[in-house]
Each structure stands twice: as C-alpha cells, then as structure tokens.
N, C-alpha and C positions, 0 to 999 in steps of 0.2 A: 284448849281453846273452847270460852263456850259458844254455841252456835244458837243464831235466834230459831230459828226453826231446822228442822229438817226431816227426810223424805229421800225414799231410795234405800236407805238403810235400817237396822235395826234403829230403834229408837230407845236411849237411855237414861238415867240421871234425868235431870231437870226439863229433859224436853220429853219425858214421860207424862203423858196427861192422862186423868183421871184411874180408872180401869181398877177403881179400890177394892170393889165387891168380888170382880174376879179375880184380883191377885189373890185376895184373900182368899179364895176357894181354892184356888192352882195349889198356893203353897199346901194346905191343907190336907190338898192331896197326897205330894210331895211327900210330906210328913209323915201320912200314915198310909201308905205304898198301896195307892188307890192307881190305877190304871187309867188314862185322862185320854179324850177323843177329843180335839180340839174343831170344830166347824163354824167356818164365815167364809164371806165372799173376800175377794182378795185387797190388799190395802187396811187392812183391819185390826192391824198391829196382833196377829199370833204369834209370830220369833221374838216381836218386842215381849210380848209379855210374859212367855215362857224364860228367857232370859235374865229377864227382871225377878223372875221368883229363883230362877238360879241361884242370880246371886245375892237372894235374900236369905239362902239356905245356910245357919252360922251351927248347926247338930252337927259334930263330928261323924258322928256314925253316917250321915246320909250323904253321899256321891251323888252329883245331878253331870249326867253327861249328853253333850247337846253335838250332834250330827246332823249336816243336811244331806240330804241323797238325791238333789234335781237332777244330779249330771250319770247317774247308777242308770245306764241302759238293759244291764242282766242280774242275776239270782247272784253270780260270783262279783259282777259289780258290786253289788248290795254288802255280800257277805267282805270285801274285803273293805269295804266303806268301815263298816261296823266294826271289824275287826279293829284295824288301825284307831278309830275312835278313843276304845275302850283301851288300849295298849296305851295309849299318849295319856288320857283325862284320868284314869288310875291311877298313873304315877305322880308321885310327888317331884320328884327330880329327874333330869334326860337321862342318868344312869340306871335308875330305876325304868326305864321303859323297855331297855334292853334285857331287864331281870325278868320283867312281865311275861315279854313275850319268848322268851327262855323255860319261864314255869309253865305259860299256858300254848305256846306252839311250837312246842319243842320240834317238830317236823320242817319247821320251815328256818332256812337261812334268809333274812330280809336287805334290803339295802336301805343302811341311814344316811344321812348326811346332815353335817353341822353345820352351820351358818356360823361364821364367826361375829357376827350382831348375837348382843347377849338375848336379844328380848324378841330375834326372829323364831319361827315353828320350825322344827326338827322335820326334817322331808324323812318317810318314810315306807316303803312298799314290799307288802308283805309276799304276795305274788302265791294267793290262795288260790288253788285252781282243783277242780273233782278228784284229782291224782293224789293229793297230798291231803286236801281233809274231807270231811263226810259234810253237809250243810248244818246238819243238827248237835256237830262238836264245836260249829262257830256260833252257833244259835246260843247254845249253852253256855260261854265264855261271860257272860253278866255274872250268871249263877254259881260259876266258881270262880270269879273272883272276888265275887262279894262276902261270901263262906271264908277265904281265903284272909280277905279284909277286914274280915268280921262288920263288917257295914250295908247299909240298905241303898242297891244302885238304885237310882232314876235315869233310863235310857229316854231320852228324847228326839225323836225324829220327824222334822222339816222334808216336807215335799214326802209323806209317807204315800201318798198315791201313785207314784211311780210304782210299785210293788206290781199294783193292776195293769200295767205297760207290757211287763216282762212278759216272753214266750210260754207259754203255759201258764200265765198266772193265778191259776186257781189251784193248781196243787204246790204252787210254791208260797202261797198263804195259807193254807193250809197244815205244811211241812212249817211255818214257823208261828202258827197259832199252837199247832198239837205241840211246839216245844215249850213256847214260853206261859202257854196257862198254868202249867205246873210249877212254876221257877217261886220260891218263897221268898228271895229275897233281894227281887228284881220287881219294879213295875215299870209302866212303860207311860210315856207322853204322847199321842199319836198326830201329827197336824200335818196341813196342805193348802197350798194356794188355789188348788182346783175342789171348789165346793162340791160341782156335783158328779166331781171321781169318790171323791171322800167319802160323799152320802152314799155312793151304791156300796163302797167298800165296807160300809160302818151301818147300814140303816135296812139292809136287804137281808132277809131269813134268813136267804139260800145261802149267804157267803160265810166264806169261814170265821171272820171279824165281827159276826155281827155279836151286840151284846158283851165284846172284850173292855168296855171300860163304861165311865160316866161319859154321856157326852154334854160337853158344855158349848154352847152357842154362844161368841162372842157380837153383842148388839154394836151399833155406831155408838160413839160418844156421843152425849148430847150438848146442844148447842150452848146451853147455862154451862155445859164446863168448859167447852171449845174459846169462848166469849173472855172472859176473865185471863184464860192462860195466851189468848192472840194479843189483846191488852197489854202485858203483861213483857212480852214477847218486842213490840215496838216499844215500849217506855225503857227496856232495856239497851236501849240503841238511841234514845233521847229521840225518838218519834210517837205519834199521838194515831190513832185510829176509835174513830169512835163506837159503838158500843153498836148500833145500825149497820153499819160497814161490816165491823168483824163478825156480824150475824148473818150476812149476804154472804161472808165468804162462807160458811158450812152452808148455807141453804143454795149456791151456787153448785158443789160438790156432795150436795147429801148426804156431808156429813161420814166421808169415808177419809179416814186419818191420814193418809199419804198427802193425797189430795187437798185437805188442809192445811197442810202443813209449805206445802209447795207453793198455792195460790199464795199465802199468805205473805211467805218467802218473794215470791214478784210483785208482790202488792208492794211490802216492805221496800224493795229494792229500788222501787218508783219512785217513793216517798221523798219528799225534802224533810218535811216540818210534821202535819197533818197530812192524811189521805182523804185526797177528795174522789168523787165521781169520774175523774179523767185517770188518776193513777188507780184506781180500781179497775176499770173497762181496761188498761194497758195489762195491768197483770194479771186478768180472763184470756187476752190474747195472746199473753205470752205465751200462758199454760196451753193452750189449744196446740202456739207452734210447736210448743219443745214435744209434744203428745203425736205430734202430724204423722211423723214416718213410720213410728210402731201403729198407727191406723190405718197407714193405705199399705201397710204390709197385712194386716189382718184384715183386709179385704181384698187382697189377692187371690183368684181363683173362687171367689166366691160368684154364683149364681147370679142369672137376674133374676131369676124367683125368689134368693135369698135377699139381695139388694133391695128389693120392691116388698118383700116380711120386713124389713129391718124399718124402711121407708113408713109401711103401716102401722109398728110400733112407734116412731115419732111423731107421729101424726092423733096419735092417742088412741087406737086398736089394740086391745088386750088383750081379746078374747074372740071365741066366732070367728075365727081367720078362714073356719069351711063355708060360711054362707055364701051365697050367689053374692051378694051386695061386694063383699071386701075382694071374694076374688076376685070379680068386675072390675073393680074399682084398682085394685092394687096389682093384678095381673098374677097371681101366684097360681096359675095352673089350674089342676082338680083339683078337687076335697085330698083324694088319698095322698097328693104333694105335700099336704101340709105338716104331717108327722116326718116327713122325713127330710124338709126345710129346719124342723125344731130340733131335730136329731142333728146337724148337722152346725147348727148352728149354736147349741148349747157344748158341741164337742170345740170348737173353736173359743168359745168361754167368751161369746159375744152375745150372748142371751142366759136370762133364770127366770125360771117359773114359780112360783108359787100356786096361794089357793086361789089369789085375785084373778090371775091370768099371766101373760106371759112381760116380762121389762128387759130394757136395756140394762147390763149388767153396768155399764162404766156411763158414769153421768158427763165427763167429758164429752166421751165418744158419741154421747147423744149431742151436743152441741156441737162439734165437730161437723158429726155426719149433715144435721143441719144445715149449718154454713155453707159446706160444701159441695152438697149435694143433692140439696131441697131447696136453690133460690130460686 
C-alpha cells in the first residue's frame, strides 16, 4: 500500500525525502568500513536513513546489520540484544541460524521457535548470562564471523546511548571500545534519539568513544525539498495544496521530518478539493491533540522553577536566565538554580542548547505549552 505520508515509523521508498548528500556519505562509509557517529535532535530521520543505505548495500562481501537497543536496561541485556542480531542477520536461511550459533556459541543451548507464517521472525533467546560467556567473546562474534564469512560486517545500533544508562557505564564502554577498535573487519554505525546523551558519549575527551568514528550531523530538510515532495504527496490523492500552505507546514514544525510528515497527513485528511486556511488551522490542532498526553506526561513532576524556565523560553529568553530582571520577572529562584533547572531539564529532552542560548527542543511542545499554559 502506498501511503501519502508517514510518521511514527522508519521511513522508506517513496516517502523518503531528500537526504541525497548524506546517504551518499553513509553508504560510503559502509563501503569502506569507516566507523559512523550519527548525531541530531530526535525526528530527523537517523533509522530512516541508516536503513535506506542498508538496503542500498548490493557488494556481496559487505553485511549491513541493524539492531535497536532502546529496551537493553544492562551490559548482558546489551550483549544478548547483539548476540541474537548477528545470529539471525548472518544467516541466509532459519537453518542456518542454528549452524551460526552452533559455530560461534557453542556453550549455550537457546530456545527457537517457529512461527508457522512463512515471512514471520524466528523468536529466539539465547540466555547469555557472566556464567556462560565472558563480555569480550560476545563483543568479538562480528569479527569472527566476518573472517568466517569472508565479508565486511557493518553493525549498526539505534538508541546506542542506552550504553550510558547501564550500572557502571564507564567501564562497560570501555570494555567494548578496547574490543572493537581492533576488529579489521567489522565497523560500527553508532546513532540515538537522545542528542545530548550522544554528544557526552562521542564529543567528551574523557570518555572512552570519544574520536571512535566520523561524526556526521544530520541538518532539517530544507523547505525547497519538503515543498515539492508535500505537493507531490496530495496530487497523489487527487488533492491540491498550494505552494504557500505546504511552506507554512515546515515553517509551522521547523522543519523536523516527523512533524512534517504528520501535519501534512491532518492537513491532507481535512482536505476535500484544495486546502484552505480552515483545514490548515484544523490539522495544527489536530497535531497539538494527538501530541497532548505525551506533554502533560513530560511535564509531570516537573518544578515551578522548571515550569516558569520553560515559560521564559516561550516568551523569547535565551539567555541571561541569572540576571535580577528574568529571575524577577519569571520566578526561577537564585542565580545558582539556574544550572541545575538546565540540567534537569535537558535530561528530560525538553531543552537544547547551543551557542545562541538555550530553545525548546519540540516546536510542538512550544505551541502546546503556549496554548495551554500562557493564556
């Protein structure tokens, strides 16, 4: 089925927009087994586009295998995530899965199961625990089986900032830096929805990642490419949006690809013929509702000092949040409050900083909060 837009999901095929310059550096990568740090704010299509180079990859020799780890709470969660991965995405056929993990963990008895749907995934649980292997013979398992393969794996891991989560996490990246710097014919994809777990993980001296790959910053689309493909998008549904409109929808959203894809999707749904200024404003509000309950959930437990920061940044304060004037004015406490409202508030992924100062991370959320809570 093809779908006019979509949002929520990886994004593929035809509702792939733009991203030509960096696919074409990913795969490049890919190719010649460069180690990749993938960093943006969230909505910004990184699993699209990692995926897309996927399965652009047509060299026998190169294995692209793709893991997400959001739901890995510990080091052996991790290790059995990975494990399983590489056992399934190695293999050519489900009989071969159980050869795999026969050649390469021979210590362990796992449990499969078959789905009798031809085209369902094989359930399988390998049930690695410190008893049965060491972390650094699962670390290892790219590198022999690549050897084994005679082929160049590409490991790619979703939500790698979980890594920073786990108990100890500084000797358990460590323990799998010192493995896999040396692996020759393995490189690694690294990406995360949490930007600024990512940046301490990847951009700080001290840690043990830092300087492990290219880091490539994925920018917004821009709105000349957004423009034509939302066009593009209604005329395939025998609807009309004009050229004004579909430029309001990315400059509504700033242009962060979920977000556009989703507006455009309730704009569309409004639509008869043409969209006018009334089925545009309905599918703003739409988005706000469908967005409501995951924002008064991330504003639970949050401060009124944080409430009344959040409040100064809609109101267009950036910067200066210690002077006499804003805290007066915005109630945030003392001066020394103020670092530890930004800490607190960027761990929640409802603020980013830059050099300008400090913004709302979700242009929604700034509309929302607005509405709601600044009439």
């Amino acid at each position: 089925m093809k779908r006019a837009f979509v949002y929520g999901i990886s994004v593929e095929g035809e509702n792939f927009t733009d991203r030509v310059k960096e696919t074409k550096r990913l795969k490049l990568n890919f190719e010649n087994g460069i180690n990749v740090i993938l960093i943006s704010p969230r909505r910004m299509g990184k699993s699209s586009i990692v995926k897309k180079v996927k399965s652009e990859i047509t060299n026998p020799e190169i294995k692209v295998v793709y893991m997400d780890i959001y739901d890995c709470r510990s080091e052996y969660d991790f290790y059995n995530r990975f494990a399983t991965v590489l056992m399934k995405e190695t293999a050519t056929k489900s009989e071969h899965i159980i050869e795999n993990i026969k050649r390469f963990l021979v210590r362990l008895t796992p449990k499969i199961s078959f789905s009798p749907e031809p085209m369902s995934d094989i359930s399988l649980s390998l049930g690695i625990t410190p008893q049965n292997y060491q972390p650094e013979e699962i670390l290892q398992l790219p590198e022999l089986i690549a050897k084994e393969q005679g082929k160049h794996i590409v490991v790619c891991i979703d939500e790698f900032q979980q890594i920073g989560e786990f108990t100890d996490s500084l000797t358990i990246q460590k323990r799998i830096r010192g493995v896999w710097q040396h692996q020759q014919n393995v490189s690694y994809c690294l990406f995360g929805s949490k930007k600024h777990l990512m940046t301490k993980l990847f951009q700080n001296r001290k840690m043990p990642f830092y300087q492990f790959g290219e880091m490539m910053y994925l920018d917004k689309i821009s709105t000349e490419d957004w423009v034509p493909f939302i066009q593009s998008r209604f005329e395939y549904q025998g609807k009309k949006i004009s050229e004004e409109l579909a430029r309001r929808i990315c400059e509504t959203v700033e242009n962060l690809s979920s977000y556009v894809q989703q507006l455009a999707w309730n704009i569309l749904a409004e639509t008869d013929q043409e969209t006018t200024e009334q089925e545009f404003n309905t599918g703003v509000e739409a988005l706000m509702t469908q967005c409501s309950g995951l924002f008064l959930e991330q504003l639970q437990g949050l401060t009124s000092y944080q409430i009344n920061f959040i409040r100064a940044i809609c109101n267009g304060v950036h910067s200066d949040f210690g002077s006499k004037a804003v805290l007066e004015e915005y109630n945030l406490g003392s001066k020394s409050n103020i670092s530890r409202i930004k800490e607190s508030l960027l761990d929640k992924e409802l603020i980013e900083t830059d050099a300008d100062g400090v913004y709302l991370e979700d242009p929604v959320f700034k509309m929302w909060f607005k509405r709601e809570y600044m009439k």
